[in-house]
C-alpha positions in Angstrom: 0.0 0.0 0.0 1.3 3.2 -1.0 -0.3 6.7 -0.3 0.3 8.9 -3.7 0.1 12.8 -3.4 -1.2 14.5 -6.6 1.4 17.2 -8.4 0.0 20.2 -11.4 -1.0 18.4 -14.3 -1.9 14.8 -12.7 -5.0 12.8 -13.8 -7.0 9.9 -12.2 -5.7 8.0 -15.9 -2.3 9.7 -15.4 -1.8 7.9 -11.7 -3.4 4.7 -12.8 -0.9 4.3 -15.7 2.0 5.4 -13.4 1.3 1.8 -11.2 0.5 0.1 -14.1 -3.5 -0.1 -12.3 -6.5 -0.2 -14.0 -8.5 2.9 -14.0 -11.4 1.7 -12.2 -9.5 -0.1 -9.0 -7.5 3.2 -8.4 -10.7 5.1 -8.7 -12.9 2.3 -6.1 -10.0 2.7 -3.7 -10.5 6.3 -3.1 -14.6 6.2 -3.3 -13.9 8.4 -6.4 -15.3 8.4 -9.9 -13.3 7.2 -12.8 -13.2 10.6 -14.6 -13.1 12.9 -11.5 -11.0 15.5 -11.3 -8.1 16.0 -8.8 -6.6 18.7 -6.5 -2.7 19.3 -6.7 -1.5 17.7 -3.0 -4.8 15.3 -3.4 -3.5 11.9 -1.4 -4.5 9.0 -3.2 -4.3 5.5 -1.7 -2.7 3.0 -4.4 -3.0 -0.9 -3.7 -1.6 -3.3 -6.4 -4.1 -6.2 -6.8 -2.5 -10.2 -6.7 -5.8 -11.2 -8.3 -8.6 -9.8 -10.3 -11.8 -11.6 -10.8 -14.1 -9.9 -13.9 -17.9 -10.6 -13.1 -19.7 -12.6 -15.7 -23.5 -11.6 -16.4 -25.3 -14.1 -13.8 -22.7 -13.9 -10.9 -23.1 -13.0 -7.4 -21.1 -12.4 -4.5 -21.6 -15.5 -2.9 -20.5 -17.7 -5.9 -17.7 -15.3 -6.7 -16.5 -15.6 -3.6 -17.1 -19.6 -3.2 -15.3 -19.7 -6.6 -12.3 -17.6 -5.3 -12.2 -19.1 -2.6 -12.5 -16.3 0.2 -15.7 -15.2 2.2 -18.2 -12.5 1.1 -16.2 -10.1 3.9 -13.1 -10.1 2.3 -15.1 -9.1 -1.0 -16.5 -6.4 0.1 -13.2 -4.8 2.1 -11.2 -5.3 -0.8 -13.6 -3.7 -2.7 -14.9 -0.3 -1.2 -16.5 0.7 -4.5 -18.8 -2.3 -3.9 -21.3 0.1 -1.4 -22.1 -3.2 0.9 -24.3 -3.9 -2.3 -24.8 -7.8 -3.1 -26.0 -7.4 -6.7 -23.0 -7.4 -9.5 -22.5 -5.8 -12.6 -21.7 -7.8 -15.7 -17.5 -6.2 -16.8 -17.2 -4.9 -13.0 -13.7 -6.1 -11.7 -13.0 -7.3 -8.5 -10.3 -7.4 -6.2 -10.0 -11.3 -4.3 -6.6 -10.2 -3.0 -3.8 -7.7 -3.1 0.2 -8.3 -3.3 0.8 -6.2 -0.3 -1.2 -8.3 2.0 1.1 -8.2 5.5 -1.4 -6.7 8.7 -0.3 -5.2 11.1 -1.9 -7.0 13.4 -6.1 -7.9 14.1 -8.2 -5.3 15.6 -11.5 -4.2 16.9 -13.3 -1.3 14.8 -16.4 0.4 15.9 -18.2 3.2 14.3 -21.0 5.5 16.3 -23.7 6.3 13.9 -27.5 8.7 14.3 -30.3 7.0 13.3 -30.7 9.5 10.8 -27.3 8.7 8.9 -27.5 8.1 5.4 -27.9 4.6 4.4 -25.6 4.1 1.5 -23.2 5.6 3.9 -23.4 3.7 6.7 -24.0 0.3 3.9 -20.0 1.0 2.7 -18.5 1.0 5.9 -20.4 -1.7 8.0 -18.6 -4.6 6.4 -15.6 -3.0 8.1 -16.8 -2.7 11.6 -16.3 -5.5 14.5 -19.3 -3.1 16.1 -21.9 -0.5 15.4 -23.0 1.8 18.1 -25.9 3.6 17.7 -26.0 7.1 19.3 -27.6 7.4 22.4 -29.8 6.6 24.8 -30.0 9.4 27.2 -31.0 9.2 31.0 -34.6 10.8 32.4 -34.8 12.7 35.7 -36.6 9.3 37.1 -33.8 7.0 36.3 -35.3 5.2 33.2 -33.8 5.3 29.3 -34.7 8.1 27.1 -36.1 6.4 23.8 -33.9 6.1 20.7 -35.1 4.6 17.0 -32.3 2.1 16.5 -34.0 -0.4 14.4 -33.0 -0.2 11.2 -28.9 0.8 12.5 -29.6 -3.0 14.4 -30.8 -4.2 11.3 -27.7 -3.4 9.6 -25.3 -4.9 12.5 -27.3 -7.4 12.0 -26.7 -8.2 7.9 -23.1 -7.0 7.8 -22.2 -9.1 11.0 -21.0 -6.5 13.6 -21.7 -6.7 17.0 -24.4 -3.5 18.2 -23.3 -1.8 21.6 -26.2 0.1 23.3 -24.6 3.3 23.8 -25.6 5.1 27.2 -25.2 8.6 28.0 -26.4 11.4 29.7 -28.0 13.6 26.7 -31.1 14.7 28.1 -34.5 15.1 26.2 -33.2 18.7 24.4 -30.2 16.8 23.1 -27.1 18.1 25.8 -24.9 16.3 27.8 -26.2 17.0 31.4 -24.3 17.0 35.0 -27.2 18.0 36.4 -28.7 14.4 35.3 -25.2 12.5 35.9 -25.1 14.4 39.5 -29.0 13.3 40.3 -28.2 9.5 39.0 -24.8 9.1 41.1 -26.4 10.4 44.2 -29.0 7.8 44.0 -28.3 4.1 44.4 -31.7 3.4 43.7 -31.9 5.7 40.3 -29.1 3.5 39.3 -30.5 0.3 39.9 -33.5 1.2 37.9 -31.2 2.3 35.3 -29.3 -0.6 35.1 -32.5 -2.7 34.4 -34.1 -0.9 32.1 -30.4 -1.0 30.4 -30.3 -5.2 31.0 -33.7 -5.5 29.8 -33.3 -2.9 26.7 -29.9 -5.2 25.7 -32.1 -8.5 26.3 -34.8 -7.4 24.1 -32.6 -5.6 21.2 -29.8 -8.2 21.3 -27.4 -5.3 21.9 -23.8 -7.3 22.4 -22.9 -4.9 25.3 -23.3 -1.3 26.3 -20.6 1.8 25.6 -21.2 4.3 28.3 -20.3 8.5 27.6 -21.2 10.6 30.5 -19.5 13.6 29.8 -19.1 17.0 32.2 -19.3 14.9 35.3 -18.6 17.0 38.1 -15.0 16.5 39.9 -17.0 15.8 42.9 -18.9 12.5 41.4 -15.3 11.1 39.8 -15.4 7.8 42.8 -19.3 7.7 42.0 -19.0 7.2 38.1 -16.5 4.5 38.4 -18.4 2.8 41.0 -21.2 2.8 38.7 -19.5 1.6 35.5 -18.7 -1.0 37.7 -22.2 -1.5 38.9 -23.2 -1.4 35.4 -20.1 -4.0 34.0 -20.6 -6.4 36.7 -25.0 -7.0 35.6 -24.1 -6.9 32.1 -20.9 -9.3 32.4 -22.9 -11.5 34.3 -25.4 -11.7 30.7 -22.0 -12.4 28.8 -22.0 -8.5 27.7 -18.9 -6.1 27.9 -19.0 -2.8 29.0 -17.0 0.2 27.5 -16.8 3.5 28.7 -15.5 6.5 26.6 -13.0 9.0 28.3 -12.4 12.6 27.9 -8.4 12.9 25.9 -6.1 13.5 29.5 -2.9 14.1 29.1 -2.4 14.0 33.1 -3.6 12.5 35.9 -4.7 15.8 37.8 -5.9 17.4 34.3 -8.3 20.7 34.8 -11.1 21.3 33.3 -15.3 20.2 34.1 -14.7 17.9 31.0 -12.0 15.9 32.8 -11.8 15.8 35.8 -14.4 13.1 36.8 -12.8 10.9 34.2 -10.6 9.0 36.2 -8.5 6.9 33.8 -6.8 4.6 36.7 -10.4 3.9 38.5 -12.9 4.1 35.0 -10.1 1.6 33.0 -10.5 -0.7 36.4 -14.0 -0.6 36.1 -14.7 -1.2 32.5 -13.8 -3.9 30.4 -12.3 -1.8 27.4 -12.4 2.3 26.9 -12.7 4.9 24.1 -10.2 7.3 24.1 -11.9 10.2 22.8 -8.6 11.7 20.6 -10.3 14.5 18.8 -12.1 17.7 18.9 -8.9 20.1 19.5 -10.2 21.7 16.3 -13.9 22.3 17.1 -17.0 24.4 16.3 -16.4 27.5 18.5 -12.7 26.6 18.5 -9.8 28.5 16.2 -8.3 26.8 13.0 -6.7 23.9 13.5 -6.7 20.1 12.8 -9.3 18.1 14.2 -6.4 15.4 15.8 -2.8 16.5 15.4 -1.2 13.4 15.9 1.3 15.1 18.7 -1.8 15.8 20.7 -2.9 12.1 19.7 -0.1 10.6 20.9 0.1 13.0 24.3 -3.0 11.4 25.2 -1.9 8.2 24.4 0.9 8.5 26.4 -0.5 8.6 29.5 -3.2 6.4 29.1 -1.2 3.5 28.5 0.6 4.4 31.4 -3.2 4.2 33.3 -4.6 1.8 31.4 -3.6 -1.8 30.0 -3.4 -1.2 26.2 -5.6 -4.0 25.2 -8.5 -2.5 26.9 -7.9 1.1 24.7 -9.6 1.9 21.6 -8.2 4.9 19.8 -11.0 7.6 18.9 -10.7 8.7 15.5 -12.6 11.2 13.2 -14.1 10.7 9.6 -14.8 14.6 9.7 -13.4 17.9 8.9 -14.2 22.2 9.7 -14.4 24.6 7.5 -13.8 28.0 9.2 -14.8 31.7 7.7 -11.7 34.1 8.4 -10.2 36.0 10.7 -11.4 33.7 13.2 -13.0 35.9 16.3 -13.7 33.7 19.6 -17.2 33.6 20.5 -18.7 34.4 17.2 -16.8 32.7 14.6 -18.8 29.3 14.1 -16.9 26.1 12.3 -19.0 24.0 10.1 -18.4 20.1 10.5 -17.6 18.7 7.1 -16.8 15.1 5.6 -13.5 14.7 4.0 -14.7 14.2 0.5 -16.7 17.3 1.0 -13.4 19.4 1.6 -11.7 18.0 -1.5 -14.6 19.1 -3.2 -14.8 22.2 -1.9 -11.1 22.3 -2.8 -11.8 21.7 -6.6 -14.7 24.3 -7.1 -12.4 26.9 -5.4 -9.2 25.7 -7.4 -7.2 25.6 -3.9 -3.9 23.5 -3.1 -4.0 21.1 -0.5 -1.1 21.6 2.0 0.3 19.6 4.7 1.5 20.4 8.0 3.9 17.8 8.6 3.7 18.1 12.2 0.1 18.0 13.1 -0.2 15.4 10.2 -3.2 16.7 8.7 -4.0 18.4 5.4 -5.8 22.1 5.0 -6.1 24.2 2.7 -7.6 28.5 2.3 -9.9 29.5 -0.2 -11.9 32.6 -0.7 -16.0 31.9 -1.5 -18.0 33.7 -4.0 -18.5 36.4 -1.5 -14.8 37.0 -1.2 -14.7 35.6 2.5 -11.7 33.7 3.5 -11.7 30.3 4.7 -9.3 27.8 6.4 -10.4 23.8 6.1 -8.9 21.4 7.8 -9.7 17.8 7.3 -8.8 14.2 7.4 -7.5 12.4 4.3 -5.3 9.2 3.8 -1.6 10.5 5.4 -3.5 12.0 8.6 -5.7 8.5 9.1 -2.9 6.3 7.3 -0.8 8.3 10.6 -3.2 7.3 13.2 -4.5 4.0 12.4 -0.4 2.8 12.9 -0.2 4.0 16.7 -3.0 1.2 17.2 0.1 -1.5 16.6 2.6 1.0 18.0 0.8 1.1 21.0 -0.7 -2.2 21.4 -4.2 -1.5 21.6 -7.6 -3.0 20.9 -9.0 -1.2 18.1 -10.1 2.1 16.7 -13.4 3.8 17.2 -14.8 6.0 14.7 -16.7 9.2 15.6 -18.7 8.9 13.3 -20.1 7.3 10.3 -22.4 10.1 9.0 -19.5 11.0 7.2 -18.4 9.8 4.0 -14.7 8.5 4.1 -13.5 5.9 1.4 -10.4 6.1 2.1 -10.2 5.6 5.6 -11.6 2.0 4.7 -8.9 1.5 2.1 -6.3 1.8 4.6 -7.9 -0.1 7.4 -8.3 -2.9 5.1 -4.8 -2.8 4.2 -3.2 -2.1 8.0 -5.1 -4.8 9.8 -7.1 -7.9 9.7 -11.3 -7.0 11.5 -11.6 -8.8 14.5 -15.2 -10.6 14.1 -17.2 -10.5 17.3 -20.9 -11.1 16.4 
C-alpha cells in the first residue's frame, strides 16, 4: 500500500498508468469516480491487486467468492466501491486479493452512527466494523432510558455481521450532555439500579452485544461515584455475557483541569470497565480556532499517559471521519466552524481551485480559499496521510481497536487503509 500525493498536471488515468493499475481499481480505492477531477497535493491510496476476478452476467457475491475461494467479507473490504451492495454488474472487476497483504496486526473497529445517517453511507463502511453503536440513549430525571429509534442501525449490524453496543449517556431530552442528570443518577443508588434494568432489559430485548457508556461533564466531585457505577453497570451486564466500554475525555495528566476531565478517572474508569474509548479528537472544534481536528502530537500525548493508566488491550483509539471549514479571521465567541466530511473538503477544494497543504507536524491536510463572497476560509480535514498516521499507533501502541466518531461522514479512504493495516476482529 502506497499513499500517492497529486502534483499540477496529474489525472485519475495519469496515476493509474504510473502503477500500471487499472483505471477503475484506483478510482474504487478512493470512493472516487473514474473521470473525477483531482486537487494538486490530493492523497490517493494505491493498492496493487494479486488477483482480479471480472464478473460474468449471472454472478453473485456469494459464488464469486465460493469460486475464489474467500468469504463475502473479504469481497466487500477489498472492494470499497462495492457500497455493501450484493447485486454485480456484468464487466465490474473485482479485487479477491492484493500483493501487499502483511497486517499489522487484528483489531477491533467500531463506528457510532445517528439513526438518521444516510444509508448508502453507513452500507459502505459496515462490512468493516467488528461493532456499530448507535447514538444514544440518554437518562430521564426518574432514572429510566430516554427512547432512541435504533432499528433499522440494528438491522444493519445485523446483515453486515457486527456486533451493536447500546450506547448510554447522559444527553437529556433537548439533546445536551447533562451534569445536572449525571449528579441526580450518582447520588441515588436506587436511580441507578432502575437504570441498570431498564439497560439489561433494553440489551435483552434488542440483542445489543454490550453497552458503551459516555457521560460527559461529570462533576469532579462524582469522579469515585462514576467509576463505581460503570462497575455496577459491567458487573449485571458481564454476568449476561456482555462487555461494558466507557469513553473517556483525551487526558494528558492525571490531575488534568477542566469540568470535562476531571471526573474521568482513567486509573479507576479503565478498572471498572472492560475496554475504553479514548476520545482523541475535537482540538479543532466548532467555537474553537483553526486547526486540525487530531494533530497526531496531541494524539499521541494522550496516548501517552493512558497507556501508562490503562492496559493497552482495553484502549480503543477515537478517530474522526470529519473535517471544519472556518470563515476568516477567526473571532472567539462568534466565529462558528462548520463540521464537514472529508470528501466534501476535496470538493470544496476543486470548485475553489485551492492546493491542499500539509502540515507535517500535526499530520493533517488544509487548505484557504476565498468563496463567491470574497470571504476567506481555512479547512482542515482528514485524508489518507493524517488517518494512514493514526491507524499505525494502534500496533505501536498495542491497543484493541479504533473507534470512529462517526459514520455520518463519508470517508473511502479511511476503509482503504484499514483494510490494508489490519485484519477485522469478528465479534458477532
Amino acid at each position: 500500500m502506497q499513499i500517492y500525493v497529486t502534483k499540477p498536471g496529474d489525472t485519475l488515468y495519469s496515476v493509474a498508468a504510473q502503477y500500471d493499475l487499472e483505471l477503475p481499481l484506483l478510482a474504487g480505492l478512493n470512493g472516487l469516480a473514474s473521470d473525477a477531477q483531482l486537487v494538486v497535493g490530493q492523497a490517493l491510496v494505491v493498492r496493487e491487486p494479486a488477483r482480479v476476478h471480472t464478473v460474468a452476467a449471472g454472478d453473485t457475491l456469494y459464488a464469486v467468492a465460493r469460486r475464489c475461494g474467500v468469504d463475502v467479507d473479504t469481497l466487500y473490504r477489498n472492494n470499497y466501491a462495492l457500497g455493501g451492495r450484493d447485486t454485480l454488474r456484468a464487466g465490474e472487476l473485482l479485487v479477491v486479493a492484493y500483493d501487499d497483504e502483511q497486517p499489522l496486526g487484528t483489531i477491533g473497529v467500531n463506528g457510532y452512527a445517528y439513526p438518521y445517517v444516510d444509508a448508502a453511507t453507513l452500507d459502505a463502511a459496515a462490512p468493516y466494523l467488528s461493532y456499530l453503536t448507535p447514538f444514544t440513549y440518554g437518562v430521564s430525571r426518574s432514572g429510566g432510558l430516554l427512547p432512541l429509534n435504533d432499528g433499522a442501525l440494528l438491522a444493519t449490524a445485523a446483515r453486515s455481521g457486527a456486533a451493536a453496543l447500546m450506547h448510554l449517556s447522559t444527553l437529556t431530552e433537548d439533546g445536551r450532555f447533562s451534569n445536572e442528570r449525571s449528579t441526580l443518577l450518582l447520588n441515588d443508588p436506587a436511580l441507578q439500579e432502575k437504570l441498570i434494568d431498564d439497560v439489561a432489559r433494553t440489551v435483552r430485548e434488542k440483542g445489543y452485544y454490550g453497552v458503551d457508556v459516555d457521560f460527559e461533564f461529570v462533576l469532579s466531585a462524582e469522579r469515585t461515584r462514576y467509576a463505581d457505577f460503570v462497575r455496577r453497570l459491567r458487573e449485571r451486564m458481564n454476568a449476561m455475557g456482555c462487555p461494558v466500554l466507557v469513553a473517556l475525555a483525551p487526558k494528558t495528566r492525571a490531575n488534568q483541569p477542566g469540568l470535562l476531565y476531571e471526573a474521568h478517572d482513567y486509573a479507576l474508569l479503565g478498572e471498572a470497565a472492560n475496554a475504553v474509548l479514548l476520545m482523541t479528537y475535537e482540538w479543532g472544534y466548532t467555537y474553537g480556532p483553526p486547526m486540525a481536528v487530531a494533530p497526531l502530537p496531541q494524539v499521541r500525548a494522550v496516548l501517552d499517559y493512558a497507556v501508562s493508566a490503562i492496559e493497552p488491550k482495553k484502549i480503543f483509539l477515537g478517530a474522526p471521519l470529519y473535517g471544519y471549514d472556518w470563515t476568516l479571521p477567526y473571532v472567539r465567541g462568534t466565529t462558528r466552524a462548520e463540521s464537514i466530511s472529508p470528501v466534501r473538503a476535496v470538493e470544496l477544494a476543486l470548485q475553489y481551485g485551492a492546493d491542499v497543504r500539509f502540515d507535517e507536524q500535526a499530520r493533517s491536510p488544509y487548505f484557504y480559499y476565498a468563496d463567491r463572497a470574497g470571504r476567506a476560509h481555512v479547512v482542515w480535514f482528514e485524508d489518507a496521510r493524517s488517518m494512514d498516521a493514526k491507524l499505525r499507533l494502534v500496533a505501536e501502541y498495542g491497543l484493541q481497536g479504533v473507534g470512529y466518531w462517526n459514520l455520518m461522514r463519508a470517508m473511502p479512504q479511511n476503509w482503504t487503509l484499514l483494510n490494508a493495516l489490519y485484519r477485522i476482529e469478528t465479534v458477532a
